[in-house]
DSSP file (Angstrom, degrees, kcal/mol; ACC not computed):
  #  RESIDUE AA STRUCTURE BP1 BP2  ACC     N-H-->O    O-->H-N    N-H-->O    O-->H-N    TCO  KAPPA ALPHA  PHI   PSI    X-CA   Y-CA   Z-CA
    1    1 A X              0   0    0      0, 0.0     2,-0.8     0, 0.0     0, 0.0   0.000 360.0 360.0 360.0 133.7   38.5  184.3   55.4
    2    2 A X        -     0   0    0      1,-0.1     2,-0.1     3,-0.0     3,-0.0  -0.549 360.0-137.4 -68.1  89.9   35.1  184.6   57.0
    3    3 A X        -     0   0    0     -2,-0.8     2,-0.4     1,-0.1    -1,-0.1  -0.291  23.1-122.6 -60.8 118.9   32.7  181.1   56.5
    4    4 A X        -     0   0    0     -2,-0.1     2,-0.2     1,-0.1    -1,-0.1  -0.530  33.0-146.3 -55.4 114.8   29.1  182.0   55.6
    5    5 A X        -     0   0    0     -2,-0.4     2,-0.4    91,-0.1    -1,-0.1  -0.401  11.9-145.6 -84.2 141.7   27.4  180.3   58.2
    6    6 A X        -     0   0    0     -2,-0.2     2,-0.6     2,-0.0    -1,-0.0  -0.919  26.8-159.7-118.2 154.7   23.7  178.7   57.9
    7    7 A X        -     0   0    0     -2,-0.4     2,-0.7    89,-0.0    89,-0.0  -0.926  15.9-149.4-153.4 123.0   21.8  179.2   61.4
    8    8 A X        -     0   0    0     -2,-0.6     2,-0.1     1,-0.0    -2,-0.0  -0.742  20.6-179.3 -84.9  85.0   18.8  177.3   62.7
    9    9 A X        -     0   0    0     -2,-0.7     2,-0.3     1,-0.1     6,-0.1  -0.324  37.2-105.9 -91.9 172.0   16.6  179.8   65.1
   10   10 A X        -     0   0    0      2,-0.2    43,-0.3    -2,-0.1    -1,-0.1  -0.713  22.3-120.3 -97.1 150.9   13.5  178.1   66.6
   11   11 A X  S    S+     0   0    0     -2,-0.3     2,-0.4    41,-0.1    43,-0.1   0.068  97.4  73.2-102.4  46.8   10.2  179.1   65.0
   12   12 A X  S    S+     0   0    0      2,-0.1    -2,-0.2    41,-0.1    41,-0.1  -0.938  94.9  27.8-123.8 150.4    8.6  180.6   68.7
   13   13 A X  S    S-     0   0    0     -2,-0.4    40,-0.9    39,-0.1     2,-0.1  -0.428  97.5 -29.7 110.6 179.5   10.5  184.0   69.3
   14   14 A X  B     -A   52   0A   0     38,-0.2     2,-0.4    -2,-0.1    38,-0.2  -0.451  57.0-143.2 -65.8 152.8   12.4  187.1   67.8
   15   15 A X        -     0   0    0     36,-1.0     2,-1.7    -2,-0.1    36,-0.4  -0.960  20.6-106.3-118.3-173.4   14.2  186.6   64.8
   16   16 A X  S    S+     0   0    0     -2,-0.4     2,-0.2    34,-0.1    85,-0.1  -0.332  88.8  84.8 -98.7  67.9   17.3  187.8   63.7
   17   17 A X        -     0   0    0     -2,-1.7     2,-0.2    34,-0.1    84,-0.2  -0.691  60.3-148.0-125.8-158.4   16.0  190.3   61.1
   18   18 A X        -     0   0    0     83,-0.3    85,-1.1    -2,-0.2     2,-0.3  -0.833   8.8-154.0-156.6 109.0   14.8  194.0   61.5
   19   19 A X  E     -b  103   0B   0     30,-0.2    30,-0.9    -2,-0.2     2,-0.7  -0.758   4.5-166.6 -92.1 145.6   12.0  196.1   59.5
   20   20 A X  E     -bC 104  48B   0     83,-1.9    85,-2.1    -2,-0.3     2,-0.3  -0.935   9.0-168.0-135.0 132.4   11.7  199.3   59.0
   21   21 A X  E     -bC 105  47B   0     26,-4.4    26,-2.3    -2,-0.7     2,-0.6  -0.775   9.9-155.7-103.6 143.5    8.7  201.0   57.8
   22   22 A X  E     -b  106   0B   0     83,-4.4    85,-4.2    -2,-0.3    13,-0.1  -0.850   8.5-149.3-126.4 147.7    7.7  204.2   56.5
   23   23 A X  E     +b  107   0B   0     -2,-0.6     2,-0.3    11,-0.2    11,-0.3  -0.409  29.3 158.3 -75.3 169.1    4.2  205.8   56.5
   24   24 A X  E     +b  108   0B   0     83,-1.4    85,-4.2     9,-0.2     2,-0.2  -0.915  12.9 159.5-170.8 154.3    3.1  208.2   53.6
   25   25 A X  B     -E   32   0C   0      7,-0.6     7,-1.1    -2,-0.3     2,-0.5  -0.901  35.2 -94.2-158.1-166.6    0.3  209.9   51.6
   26   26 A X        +     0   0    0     -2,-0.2     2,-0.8     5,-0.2     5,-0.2  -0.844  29.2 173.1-153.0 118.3   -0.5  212.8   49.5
   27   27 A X  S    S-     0   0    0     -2,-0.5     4,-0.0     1,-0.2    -2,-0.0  -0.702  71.0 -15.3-114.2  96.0   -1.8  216.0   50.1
   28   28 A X  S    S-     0   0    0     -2,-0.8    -1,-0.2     1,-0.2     3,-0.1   0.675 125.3 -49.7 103.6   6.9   -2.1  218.8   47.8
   29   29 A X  S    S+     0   0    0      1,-0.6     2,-0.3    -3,-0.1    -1,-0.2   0.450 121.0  81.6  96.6  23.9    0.3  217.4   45.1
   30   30 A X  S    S-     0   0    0      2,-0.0    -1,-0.6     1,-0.0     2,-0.1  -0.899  76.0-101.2-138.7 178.3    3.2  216.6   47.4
   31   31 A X        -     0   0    0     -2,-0.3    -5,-0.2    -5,-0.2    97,-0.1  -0.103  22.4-166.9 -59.1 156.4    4.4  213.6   49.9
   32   32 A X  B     -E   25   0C   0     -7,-1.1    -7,-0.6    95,-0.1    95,-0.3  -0.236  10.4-150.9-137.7  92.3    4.2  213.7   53.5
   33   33 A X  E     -F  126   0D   0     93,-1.0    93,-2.4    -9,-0.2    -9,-0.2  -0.407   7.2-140.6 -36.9 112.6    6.0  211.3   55.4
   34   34 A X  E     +F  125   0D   0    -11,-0.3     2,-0.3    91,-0.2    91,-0.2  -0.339  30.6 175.0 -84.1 153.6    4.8  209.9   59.0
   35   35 A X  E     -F  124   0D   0     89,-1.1    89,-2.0    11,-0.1     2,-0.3  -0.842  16.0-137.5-144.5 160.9    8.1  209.4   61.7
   36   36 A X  E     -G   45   0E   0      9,-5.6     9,-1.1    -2,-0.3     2,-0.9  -0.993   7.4-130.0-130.1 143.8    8.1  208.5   65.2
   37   37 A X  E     -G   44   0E   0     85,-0.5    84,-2.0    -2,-0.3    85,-0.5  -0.504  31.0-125.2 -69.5 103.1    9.7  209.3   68.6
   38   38 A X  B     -H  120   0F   0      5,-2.8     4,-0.2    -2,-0.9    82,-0.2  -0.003   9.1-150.1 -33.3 117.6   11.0  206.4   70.6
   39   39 A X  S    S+     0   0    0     80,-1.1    -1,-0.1     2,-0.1    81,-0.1   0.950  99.3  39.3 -71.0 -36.7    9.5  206.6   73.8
   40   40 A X  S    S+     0   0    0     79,-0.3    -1,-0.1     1,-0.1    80,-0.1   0.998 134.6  23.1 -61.8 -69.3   12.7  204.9   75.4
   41   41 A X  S    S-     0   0    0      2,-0.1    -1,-0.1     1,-0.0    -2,-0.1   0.775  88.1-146.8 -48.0 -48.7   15.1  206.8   73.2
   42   42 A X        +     0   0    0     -4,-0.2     2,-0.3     1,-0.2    -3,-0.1   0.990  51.9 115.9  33.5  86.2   13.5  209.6   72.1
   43   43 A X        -     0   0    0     -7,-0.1    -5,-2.8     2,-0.0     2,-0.3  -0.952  68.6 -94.5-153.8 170.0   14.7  210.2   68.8
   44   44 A X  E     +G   37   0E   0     90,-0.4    92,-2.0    -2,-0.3    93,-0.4  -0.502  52.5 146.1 -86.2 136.2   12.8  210.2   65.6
   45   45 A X  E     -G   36   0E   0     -9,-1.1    -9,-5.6    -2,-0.3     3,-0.1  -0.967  48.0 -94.4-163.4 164.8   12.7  207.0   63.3
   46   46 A X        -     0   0    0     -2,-0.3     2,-0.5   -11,-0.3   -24,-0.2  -0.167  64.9 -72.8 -76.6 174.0   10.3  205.2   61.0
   47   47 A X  E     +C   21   0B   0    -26,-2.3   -26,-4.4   -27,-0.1     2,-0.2  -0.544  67.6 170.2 -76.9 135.6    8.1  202.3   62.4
   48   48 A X  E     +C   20   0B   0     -2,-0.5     2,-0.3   -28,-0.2   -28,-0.2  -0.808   9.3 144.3-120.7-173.5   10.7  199.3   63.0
   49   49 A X        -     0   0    0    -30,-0.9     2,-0.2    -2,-0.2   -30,-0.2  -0.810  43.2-102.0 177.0-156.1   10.1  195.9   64.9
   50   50 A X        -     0   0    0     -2,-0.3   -32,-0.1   -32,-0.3   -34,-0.1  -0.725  39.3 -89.5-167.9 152.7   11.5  192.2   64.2
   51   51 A X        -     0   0    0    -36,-0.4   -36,-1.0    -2,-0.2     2,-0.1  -0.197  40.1-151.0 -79.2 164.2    9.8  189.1   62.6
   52   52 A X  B     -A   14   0A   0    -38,-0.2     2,-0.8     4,-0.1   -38,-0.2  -0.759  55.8 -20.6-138.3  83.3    8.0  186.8   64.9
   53   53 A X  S    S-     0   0    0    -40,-0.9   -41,-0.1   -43,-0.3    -2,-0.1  -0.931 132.9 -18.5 128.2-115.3    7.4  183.1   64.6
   54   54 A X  S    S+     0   0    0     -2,-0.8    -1,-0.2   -43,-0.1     5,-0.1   0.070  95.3 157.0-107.3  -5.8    7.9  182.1   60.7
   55   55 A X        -     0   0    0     -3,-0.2     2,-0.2     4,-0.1    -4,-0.1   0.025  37.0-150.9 -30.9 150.5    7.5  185.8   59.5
   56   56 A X     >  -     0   0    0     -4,-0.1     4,-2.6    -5,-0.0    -4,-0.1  -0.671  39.0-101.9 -85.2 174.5    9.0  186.6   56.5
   57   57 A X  H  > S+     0   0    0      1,-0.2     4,-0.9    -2,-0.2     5,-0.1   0.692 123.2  51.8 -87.3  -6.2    9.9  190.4   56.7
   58   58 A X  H  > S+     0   0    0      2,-0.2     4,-0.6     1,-0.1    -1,-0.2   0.806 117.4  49.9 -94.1 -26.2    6.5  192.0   54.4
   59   59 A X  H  > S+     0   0    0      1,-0.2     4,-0.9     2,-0.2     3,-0.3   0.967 114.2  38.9 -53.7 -58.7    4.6  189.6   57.1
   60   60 A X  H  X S+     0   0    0     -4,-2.6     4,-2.0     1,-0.2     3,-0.4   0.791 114.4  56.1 -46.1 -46.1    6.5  191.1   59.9
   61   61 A X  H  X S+     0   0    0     -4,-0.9     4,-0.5     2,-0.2    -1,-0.2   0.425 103.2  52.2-147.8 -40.8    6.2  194.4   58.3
   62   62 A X  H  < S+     0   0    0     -4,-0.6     4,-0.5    -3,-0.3    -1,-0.2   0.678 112.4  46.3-108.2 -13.4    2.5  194.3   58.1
   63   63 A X  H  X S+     0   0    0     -4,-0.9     4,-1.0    -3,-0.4    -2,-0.2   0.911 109.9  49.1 -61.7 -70.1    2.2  193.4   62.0
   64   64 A X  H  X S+     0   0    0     -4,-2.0     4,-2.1     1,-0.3    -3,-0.2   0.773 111.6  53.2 -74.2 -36.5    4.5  195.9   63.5
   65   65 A X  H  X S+     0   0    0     -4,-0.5     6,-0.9     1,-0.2     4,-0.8   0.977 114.9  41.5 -75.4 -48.7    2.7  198.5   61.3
   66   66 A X  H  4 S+     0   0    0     -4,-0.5     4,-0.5     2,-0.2    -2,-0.2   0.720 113.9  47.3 -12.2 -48.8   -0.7  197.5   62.7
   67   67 A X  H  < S+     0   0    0     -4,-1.0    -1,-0.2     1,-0.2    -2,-0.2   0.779 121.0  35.3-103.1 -36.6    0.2  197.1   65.9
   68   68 A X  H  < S+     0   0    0     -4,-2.1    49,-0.5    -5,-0.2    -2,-0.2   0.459 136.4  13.8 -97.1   8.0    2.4  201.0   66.2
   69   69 A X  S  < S-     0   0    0     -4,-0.8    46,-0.8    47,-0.2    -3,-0.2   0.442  89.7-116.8-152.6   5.4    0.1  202.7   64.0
   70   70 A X        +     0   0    0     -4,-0.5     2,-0.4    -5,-0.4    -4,-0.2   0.806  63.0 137.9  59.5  29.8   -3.1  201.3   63.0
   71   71 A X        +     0   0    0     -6,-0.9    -1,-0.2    44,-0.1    -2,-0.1  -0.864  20.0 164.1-111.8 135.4   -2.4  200.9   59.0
   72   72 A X        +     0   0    0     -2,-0.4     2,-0.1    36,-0.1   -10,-0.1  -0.658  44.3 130.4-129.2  86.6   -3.4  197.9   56.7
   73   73 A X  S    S-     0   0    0     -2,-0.1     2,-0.5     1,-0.1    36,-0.1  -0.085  70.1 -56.6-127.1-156.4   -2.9  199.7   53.8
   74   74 A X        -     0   0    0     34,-0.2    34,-1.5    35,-0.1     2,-0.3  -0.769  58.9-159.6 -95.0 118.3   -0.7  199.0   50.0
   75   75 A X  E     -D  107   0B   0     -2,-0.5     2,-0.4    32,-0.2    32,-0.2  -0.712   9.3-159.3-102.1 160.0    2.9  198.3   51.2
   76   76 A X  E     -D  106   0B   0     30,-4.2    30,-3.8    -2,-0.3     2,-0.7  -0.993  12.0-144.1-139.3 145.6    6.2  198.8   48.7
   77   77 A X  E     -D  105   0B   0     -2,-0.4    28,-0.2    28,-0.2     2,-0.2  -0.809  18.9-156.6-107.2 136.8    9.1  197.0   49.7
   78   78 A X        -     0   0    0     26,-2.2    26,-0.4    -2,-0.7    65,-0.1  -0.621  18.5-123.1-113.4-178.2   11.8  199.1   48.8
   79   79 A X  S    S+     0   0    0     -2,-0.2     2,-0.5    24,-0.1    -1,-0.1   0.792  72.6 113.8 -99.7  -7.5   15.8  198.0   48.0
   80   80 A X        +     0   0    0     62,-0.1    24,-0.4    63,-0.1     2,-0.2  -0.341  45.4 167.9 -60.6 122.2   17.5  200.2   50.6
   81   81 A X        +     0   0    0     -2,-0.5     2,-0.3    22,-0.1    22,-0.1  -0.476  11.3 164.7-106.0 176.9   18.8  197.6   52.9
   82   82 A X        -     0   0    0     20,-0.3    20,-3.8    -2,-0.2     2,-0.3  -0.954  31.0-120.7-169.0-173.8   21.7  197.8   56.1
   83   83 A X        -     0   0    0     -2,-0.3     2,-0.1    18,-0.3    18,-0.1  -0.981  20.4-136.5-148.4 152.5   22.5  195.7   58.5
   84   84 A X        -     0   0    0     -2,-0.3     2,-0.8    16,-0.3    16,-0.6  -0.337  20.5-116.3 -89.0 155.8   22.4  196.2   62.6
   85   85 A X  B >   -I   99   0G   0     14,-0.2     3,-4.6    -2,-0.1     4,-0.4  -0.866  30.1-130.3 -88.6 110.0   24.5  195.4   65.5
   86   86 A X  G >  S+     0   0    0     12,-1.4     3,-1.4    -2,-0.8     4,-0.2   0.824 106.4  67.6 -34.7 -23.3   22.5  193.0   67.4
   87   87 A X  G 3  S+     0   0    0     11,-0.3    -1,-0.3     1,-0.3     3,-0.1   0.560  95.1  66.0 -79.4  -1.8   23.3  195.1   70.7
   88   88 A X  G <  S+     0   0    0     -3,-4.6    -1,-0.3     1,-0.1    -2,-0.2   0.395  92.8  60.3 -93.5  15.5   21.1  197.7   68.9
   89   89 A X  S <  S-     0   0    0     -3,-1.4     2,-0.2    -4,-0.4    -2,-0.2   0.282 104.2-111.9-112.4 -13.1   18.2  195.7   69.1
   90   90 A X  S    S-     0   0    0     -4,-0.2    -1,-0.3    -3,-0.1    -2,-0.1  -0.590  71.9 -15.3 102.4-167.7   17.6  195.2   72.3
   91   91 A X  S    S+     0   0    0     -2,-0.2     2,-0.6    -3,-0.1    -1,-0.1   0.539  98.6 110.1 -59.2   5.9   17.7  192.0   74.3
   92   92 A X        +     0   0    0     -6,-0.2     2,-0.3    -3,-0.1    -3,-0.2  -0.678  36.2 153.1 -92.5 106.7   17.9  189.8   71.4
   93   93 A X        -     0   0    0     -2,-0.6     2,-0.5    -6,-0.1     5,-0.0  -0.997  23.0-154.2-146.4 157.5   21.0  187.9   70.5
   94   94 A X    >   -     0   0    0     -2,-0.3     3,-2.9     3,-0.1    -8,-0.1  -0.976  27.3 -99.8-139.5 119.0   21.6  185.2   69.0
   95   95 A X  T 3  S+     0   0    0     -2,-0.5     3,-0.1     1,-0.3     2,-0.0   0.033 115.7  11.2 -52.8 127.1   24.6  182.4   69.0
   96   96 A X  T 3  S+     0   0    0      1,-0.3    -1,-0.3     2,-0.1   -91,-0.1  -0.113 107.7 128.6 110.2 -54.5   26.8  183.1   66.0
   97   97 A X    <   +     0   0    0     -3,-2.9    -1,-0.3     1,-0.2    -3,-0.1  -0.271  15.3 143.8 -27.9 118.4   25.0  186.4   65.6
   98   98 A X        +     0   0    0      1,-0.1   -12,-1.4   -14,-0.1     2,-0.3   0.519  68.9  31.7-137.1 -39.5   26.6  189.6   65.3
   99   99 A X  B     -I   85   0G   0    -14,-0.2     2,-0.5   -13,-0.1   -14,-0.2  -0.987  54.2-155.6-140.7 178.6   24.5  191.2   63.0
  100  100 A X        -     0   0    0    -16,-0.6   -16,-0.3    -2,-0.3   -17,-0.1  -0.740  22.4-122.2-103.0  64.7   21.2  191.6   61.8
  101  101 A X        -     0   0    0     -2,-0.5     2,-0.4   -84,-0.2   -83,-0.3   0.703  19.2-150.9 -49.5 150.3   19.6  192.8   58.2
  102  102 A X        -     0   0    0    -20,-3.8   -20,-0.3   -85,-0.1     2,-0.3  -0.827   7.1-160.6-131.5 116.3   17.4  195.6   58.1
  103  103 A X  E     -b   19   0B   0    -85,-1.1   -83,-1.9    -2,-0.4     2,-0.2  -0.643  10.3-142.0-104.2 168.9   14.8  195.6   55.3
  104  104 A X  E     +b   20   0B   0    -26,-0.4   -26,-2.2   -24,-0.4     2,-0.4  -0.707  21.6 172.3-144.5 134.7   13.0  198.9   54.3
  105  105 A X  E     -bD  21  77B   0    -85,-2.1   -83,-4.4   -28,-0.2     2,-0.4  -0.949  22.5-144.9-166.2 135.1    9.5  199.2   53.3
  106  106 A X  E     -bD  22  76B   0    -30,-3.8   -30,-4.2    -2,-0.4     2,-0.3  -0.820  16.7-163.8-102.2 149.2    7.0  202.3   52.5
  107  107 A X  E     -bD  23  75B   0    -85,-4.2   -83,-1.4    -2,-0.4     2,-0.3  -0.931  17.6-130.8-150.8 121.5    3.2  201.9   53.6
  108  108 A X  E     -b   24   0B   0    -34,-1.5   -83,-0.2    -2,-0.3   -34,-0.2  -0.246  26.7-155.5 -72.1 120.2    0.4  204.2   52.1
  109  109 A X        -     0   0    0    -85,-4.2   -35,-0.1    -2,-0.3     3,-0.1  -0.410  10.3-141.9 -88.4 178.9   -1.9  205.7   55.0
  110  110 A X  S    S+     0   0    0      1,-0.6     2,-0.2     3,-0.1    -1,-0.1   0.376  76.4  13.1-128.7 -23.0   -5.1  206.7   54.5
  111  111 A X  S    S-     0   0    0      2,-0.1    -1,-0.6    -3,-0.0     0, 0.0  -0.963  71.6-115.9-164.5 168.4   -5.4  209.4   56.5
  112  112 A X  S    S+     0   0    0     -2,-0.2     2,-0.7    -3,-0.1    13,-0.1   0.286  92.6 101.7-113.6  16.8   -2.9  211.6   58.4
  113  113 A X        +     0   0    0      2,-0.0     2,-0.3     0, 0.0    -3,-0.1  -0.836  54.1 179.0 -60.7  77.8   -5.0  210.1   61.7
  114  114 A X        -     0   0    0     -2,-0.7     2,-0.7     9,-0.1   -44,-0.2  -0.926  31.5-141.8-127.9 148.2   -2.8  207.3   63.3
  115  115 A X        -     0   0    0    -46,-0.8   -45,-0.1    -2,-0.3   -44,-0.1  -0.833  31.1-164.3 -92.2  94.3   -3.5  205.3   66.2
  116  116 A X        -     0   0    0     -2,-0.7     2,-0.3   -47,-0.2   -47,-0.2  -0.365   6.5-138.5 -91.0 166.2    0.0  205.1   67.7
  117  117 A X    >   -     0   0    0    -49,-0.5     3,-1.6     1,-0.1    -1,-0.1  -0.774  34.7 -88.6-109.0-175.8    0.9  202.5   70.5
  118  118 A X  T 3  S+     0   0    0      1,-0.4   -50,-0.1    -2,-0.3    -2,-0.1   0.572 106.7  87.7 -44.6 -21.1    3.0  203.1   73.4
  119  119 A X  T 3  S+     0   0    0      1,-0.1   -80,-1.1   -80,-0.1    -1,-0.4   0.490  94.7  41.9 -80.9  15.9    6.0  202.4   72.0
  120  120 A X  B <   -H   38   0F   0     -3,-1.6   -82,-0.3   -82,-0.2    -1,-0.1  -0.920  62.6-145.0-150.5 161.8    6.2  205.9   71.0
  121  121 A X  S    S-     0   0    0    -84,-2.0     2,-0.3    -2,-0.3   -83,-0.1   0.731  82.6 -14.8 -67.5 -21.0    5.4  209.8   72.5
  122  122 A X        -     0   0    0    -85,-0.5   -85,-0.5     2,-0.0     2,-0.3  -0.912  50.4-134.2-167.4 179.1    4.4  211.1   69.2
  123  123 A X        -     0   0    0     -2,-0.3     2,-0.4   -87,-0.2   -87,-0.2  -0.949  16.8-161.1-155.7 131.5    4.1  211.1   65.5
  124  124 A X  E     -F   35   0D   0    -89,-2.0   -89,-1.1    -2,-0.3     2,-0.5  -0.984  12.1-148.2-116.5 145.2    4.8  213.9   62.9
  125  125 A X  E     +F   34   0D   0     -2,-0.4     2,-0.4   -91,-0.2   -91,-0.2  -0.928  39.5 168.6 -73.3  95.7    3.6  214.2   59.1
  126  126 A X  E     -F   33   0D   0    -93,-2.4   -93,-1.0    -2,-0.5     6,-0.1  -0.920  43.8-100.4-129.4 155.0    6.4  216.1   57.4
  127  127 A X    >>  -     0   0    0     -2,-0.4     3,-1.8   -95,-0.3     4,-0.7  -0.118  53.8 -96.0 -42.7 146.5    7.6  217.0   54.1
  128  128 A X  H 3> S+     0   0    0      1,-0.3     4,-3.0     3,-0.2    -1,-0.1   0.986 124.9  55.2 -41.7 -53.4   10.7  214.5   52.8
  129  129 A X  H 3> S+     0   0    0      2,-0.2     4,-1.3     3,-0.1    -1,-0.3   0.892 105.8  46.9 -56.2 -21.1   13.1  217.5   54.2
  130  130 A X  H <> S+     0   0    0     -3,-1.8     4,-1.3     1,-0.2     5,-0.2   0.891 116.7  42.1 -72.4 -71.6   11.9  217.7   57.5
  131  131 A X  H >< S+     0   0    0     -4,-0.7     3,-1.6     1,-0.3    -1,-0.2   0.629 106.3  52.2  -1.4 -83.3   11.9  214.5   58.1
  132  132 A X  H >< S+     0   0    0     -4,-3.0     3,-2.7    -5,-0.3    -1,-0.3   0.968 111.8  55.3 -43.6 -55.7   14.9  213.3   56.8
  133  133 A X  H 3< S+     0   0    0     -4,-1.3    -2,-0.2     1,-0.3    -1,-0.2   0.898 114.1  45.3 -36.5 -27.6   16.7  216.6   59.3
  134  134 A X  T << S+     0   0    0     -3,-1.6   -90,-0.4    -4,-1.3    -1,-0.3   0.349  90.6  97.2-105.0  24.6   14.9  215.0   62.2
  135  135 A X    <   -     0   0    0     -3,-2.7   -90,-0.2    -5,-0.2     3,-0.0  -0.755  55.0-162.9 -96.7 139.3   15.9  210.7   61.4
  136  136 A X        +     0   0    0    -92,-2.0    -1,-0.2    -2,-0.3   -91,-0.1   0.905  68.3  64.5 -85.3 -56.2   19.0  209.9   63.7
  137  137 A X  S >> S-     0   0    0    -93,-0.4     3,-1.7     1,-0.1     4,-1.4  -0.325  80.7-133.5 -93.8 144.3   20.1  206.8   62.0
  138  138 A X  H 3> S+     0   0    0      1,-0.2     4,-1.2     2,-0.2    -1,-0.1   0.529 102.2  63.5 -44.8 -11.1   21.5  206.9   58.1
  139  139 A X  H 3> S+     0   0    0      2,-0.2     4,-1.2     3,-0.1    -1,-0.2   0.764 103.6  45.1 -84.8 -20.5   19.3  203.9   57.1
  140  140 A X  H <> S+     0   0    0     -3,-1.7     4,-2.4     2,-0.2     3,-0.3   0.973 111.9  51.3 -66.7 -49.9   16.3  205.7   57.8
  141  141 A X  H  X S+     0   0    0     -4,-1.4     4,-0.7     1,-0.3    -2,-0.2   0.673 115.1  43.4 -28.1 -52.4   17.6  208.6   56.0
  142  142 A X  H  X S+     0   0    0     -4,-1.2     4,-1.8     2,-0.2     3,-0.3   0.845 119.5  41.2 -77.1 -39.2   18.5  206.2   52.9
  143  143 A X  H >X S+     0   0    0     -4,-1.2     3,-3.2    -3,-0.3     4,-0.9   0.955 114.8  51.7 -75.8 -78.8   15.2  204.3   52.9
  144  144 A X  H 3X S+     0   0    0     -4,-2.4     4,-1.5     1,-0.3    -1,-0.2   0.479 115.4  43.4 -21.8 -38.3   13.3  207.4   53.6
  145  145 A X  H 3X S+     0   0    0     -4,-0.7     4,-1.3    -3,-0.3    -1,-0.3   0.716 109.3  53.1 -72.3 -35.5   15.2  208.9   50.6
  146  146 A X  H <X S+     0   0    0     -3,-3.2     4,-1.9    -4,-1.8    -2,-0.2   0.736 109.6  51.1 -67.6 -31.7   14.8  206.0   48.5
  147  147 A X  H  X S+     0   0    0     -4,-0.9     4,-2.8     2,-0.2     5,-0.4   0.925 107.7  59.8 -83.6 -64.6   10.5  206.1   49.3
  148  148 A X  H  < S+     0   0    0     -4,-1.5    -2,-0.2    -5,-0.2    -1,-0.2   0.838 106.4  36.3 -25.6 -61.2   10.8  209.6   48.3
  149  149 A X  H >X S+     0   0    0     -4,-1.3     3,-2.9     2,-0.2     4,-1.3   0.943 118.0  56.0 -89.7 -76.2   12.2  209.4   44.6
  150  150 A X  H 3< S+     0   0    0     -4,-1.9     4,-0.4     1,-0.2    -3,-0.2   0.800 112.6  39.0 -40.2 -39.9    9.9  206.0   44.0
  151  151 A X  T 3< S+     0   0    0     -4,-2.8     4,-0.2     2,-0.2    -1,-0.2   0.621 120.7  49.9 -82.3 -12.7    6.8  207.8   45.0
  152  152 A X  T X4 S+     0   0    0     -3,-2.9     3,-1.1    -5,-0.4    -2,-0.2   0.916 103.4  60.9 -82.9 -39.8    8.3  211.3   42.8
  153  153 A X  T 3< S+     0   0    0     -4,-1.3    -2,-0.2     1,-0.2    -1,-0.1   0.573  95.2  58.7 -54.1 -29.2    9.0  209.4   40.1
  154  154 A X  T 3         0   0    0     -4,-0.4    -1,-0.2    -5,-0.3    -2,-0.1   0.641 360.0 360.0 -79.3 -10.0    5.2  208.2   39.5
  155  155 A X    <         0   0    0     -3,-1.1    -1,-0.2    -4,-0.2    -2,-0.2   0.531 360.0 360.0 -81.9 360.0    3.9  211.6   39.1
């Protein structure tokens, strides 16, 4: 049986979570959902990033969206969760580590105007279907789906 482990990171650095955010607003009585292309990758994904410091992950969350897109807008944290293989993450590992949570969060734009940074080629505003067709991984998919039906549900 597998001991739950308690693990002591230093508070300078990555830490061993992962956010992923998605943008939205609402135009004409529907959704539109923002995604972006990985300049490294190039595939399509909501904004993600890693806590920094002390983050907690709506701290983190509220950075990484700042800093790839130029939103300080009303964030909802939503409950689709997953977890990562640290080797998907980049250079970041961590003793003991094997993988990482990823927590899920929608953030209301203000206009369909985003100031992206470098870390990706492009950015599209699509209806929940496109979108979802063009996400590679199933956690975007889920969160993305999950953001969808909270924000349908209020109308």
């Amino acid at each position: 049986m597998h001991k739950k482990q308690h693990y002591h990171f230093e508070k300078k650095g990555r830490l061993p979570y992962q956010v992923l955010v998605f943008p939205y607003l609402k135009e004409k009585g529907s959704y539109l959902y923002a995604i972006f292309k990985r300049r490294d990758l190039k595939f399509w994904q909501g904004i993600s990033g890693g806590g920094e410091g002390n983050e907690i992950p709506l701290q983190a969350v509220k950075r990484e969206v700042f800093e790839e897109a130029k939103i300080d807008s009303e964030f909802m944290q939503l409950d689709s969760m997953t977890t990562i293989p640290v080797e998907n993450i980049g250079d970041y590992r961590w003793e003991g580590v094997f993988v990482v949570p990823e927590y899920a969060f929608g953030v209301k734009a203000k206009s369909r105007d985003l100031k992206i940074s470098g870390e990706h080629l492009e950015y599209k505003w699509l209806s929940f279907k496109e979108a979802h067709k063009l996400l590679k991984y199933d956690s975007n998919k889920t969160a993305l789906w999950e953001l969808n039906q909270r924000l349908s549900s209020k109308n």
